[in-house]
N, C-alpha and C positions, 0 to 999 in steps of 0.2 A: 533362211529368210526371217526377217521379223516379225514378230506379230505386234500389233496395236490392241491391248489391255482392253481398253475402254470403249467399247464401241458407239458412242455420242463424241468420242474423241474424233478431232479435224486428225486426218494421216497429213503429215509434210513428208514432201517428197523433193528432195533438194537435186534438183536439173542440172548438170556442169559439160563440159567438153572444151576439147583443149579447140584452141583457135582455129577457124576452117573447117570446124566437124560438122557445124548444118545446127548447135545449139538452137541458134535464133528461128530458124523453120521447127524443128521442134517442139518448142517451147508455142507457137504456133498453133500448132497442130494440137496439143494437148489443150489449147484456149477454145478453138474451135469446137472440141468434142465436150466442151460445157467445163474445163475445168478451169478455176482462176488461177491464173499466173502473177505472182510479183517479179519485177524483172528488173533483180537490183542495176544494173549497167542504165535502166531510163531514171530511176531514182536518183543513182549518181547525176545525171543530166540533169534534169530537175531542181537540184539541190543547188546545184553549181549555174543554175537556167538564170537571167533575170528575175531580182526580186528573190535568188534562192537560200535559204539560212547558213549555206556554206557560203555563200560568199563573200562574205565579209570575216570572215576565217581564215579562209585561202589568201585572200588580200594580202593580211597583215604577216600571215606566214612566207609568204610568195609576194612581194609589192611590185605593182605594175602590172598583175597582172588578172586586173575585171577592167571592167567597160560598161557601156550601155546595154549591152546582152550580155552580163554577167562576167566568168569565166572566162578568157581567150584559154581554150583549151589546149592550143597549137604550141600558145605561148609557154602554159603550164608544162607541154609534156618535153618540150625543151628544157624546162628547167631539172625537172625529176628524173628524164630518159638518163640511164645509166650512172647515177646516183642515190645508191641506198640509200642513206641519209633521211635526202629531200624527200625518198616515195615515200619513205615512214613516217614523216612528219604530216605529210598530204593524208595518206590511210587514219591515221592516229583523229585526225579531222572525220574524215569522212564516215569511216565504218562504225562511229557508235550510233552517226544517225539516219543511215544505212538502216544499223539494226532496231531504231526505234518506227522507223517505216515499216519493215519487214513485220512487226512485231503487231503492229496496228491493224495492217492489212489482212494479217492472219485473223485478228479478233473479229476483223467485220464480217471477214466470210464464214466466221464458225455459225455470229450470230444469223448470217442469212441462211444456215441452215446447209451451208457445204461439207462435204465429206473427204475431200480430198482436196488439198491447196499444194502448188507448186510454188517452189524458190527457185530463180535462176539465177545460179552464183558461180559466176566465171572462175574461179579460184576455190571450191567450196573443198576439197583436201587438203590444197596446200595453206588456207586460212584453220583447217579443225573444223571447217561445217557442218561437215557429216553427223560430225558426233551431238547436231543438234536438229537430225532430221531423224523421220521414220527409216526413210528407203531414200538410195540414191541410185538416179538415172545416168547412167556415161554418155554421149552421142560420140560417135565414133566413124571414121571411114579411114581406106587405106590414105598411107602418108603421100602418095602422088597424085590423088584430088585433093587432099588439105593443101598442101603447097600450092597449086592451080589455084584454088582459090582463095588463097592468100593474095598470091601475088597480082593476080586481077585486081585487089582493090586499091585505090589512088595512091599514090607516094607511098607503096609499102617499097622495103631492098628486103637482099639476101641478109644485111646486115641485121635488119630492123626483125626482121622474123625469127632469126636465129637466136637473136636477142630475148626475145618475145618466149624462143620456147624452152629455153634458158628458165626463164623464171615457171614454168608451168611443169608440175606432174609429168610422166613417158605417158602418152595413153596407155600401156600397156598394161601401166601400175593402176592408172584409173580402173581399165575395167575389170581388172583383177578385184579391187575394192568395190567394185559398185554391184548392187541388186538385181540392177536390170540395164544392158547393154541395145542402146537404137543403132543401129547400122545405117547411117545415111547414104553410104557410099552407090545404094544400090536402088537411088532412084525414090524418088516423094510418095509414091503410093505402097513403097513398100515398109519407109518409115511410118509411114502412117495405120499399117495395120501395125506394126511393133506397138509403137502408141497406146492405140486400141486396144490391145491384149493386156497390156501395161496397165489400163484403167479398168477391166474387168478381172483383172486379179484381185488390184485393191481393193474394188469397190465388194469384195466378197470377205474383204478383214475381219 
């Protein structure tokens, strides 16, 4: 395990989990027990919201496709879904000011005096993330409640998931790499003491 040097130093603790692992309860849960979260995937939204400084990026890279609420995000993922290219050209946009967000947010919470800040980065291995955090968290459950709740959520196919897990890390490699593994699989009050334990480790850096 890592140690953090400096002990006046903010720990980042970079959050990830492959799709359907329960990230976003997690990330949750970690907010609740006092610690800030940045939660790049609302930033994305954000950015790309009405009025957001992507969006007139996206525009001219992708035309046709803002409105009066910003981004048609539906419209966008039609365009990028299964074209390298176009996602790299959308990211190339998006994740420097991602990370000028991510960057900020850190600095306010160091100044209010936090010890511990969370990154939720849906992709933080397969982007290099890791290598710009303290300690990374996996959330994890067996692959036939991921799939369950995948497929639950609106217009997802077998195509579209597959697709999806195609571009994402095996879990398996994830928690092979990561510090500390949440097991959602096994019900909210049991991620929740993971959590807990999670933040009493660190909080003794």
């Amino acid at each position: 395990m890592k140690k953090v040097k400096n002990k006046n130093s903010v720990i980042l603790v970079g959050l990830t989990g492959s799709i359907g692992m329960g990230k976003s309860e997690t990330a949750h849960m970690f907010q609740s027990l006092g610690i800030p979260v940045f939660d790049s995937d609302a930033e994305v939204h954000r950015l790309m919201g009405p009025g957001g400084r992507a969006v007139p990026l996206v525009e001219k890279a992708f035309p046709g496709v803002s409105g009066e609420t910003g981004i048609d995000r539906k419209e966008l993922g039609r365009r990028v879904f299964g074209d390298d290219a176009a996602l790299k050209k959308l990211e190339a946009i998006l994740h420097p000011m991602v990370a000028r967000e991510r960057n900020l947010f850190i600095r306010r919470m160091r100044l209010q005096g936090h010890r511990i800040v969370v990154v939720d980065v849906p992709l933080l291995f397969e982007t290099g993330g890791d290598r710009a955090v303290d300690y990374t968290v996996v959330v994890s459950a067996p692959a036939l409640i991921q799939k369950s709740r995948v497929m639950a959520r609106p217009g997802m196919t077998e195509q579209r998931l597959q697709a999806i897990l195609e571009k994402q890390m095996p879990d398996v490699e994830k928690r092979r790499r990561a510090d500390f593994v949440v097991q959602s699989g096994l019900g909210k009050r049991h991620a929740r003491g993971q959590v807990s334990r999670i933040i009493r480790i660190l909080s003794n850096q």
